[in-house]
C-alpha positions in Angstrom: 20.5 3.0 16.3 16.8 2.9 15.9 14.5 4.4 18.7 11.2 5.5 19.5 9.2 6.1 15.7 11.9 4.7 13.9 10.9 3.3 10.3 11.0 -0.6 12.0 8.6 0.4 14.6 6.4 1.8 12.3 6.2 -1.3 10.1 6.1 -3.3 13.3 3.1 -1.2 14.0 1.5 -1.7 11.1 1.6 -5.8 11.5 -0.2 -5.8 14.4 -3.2 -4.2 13.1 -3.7 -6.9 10.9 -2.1 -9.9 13.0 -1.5 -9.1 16.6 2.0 -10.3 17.8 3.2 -10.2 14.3 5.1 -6.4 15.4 6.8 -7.8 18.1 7.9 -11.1 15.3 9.0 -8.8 13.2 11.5 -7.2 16.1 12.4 -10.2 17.3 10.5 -10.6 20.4 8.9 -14.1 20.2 7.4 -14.6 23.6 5.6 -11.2 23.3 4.6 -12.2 20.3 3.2 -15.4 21.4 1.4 -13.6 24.1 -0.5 -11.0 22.1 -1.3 -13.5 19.2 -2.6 -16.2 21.7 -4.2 -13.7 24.2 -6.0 -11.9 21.0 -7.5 -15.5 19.3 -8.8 -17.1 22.4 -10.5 -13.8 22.9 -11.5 -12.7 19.4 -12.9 -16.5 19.6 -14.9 -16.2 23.0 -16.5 -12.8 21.5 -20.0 -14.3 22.3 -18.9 -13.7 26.2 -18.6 -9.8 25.5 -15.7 -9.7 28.5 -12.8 -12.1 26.7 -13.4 -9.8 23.0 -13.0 -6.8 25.3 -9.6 -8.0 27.0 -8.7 -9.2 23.2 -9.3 -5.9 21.8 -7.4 -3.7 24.8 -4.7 -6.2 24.2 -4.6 -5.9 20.2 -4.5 -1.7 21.1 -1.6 -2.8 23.3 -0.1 -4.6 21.1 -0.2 -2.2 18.4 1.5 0.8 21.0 4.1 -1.7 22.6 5.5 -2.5 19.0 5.1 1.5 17.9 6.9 2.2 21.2 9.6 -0.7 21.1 13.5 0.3 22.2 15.9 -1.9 22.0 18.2 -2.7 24.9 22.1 -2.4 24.0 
């Protein structure tokens, strides 16, 4: 049983600082993934509108924690 700071959450972790979503891939949850990747490139790509690369980078920090944090449900 893996749980909080487990090895996989750590590497899951680790993905998302270079690809956000990619944590949550990598654990097998695909719509989370889909919703930080997607939320983080439309803002990332809107960074001349200062507010959408703000969201983008609170959600890539989110995404980072919710993948470090992760517990599967049995």
């Amino acid at each position: 049983m893996s749980g909080q700071g487990s090895g996989g959450n750590v590497i899951a972790a680790l993905c998302n600082i270079f690809i956000p979503g990619l944590g949550q891939l990598v654990q097998g949850r695909i719509l989370s993934a889909l919703l930080f990747f997607v939320l983080c490139v439309v803002g990332y790509a809107l960074w001349w509108l200062i507010i959408p690369a703000i969201i983008a980078a609170i959600a890539h920090l989110w995404s980072i924690i919710d993948a470090a944090k992760f517990r599967a449900r049995l």
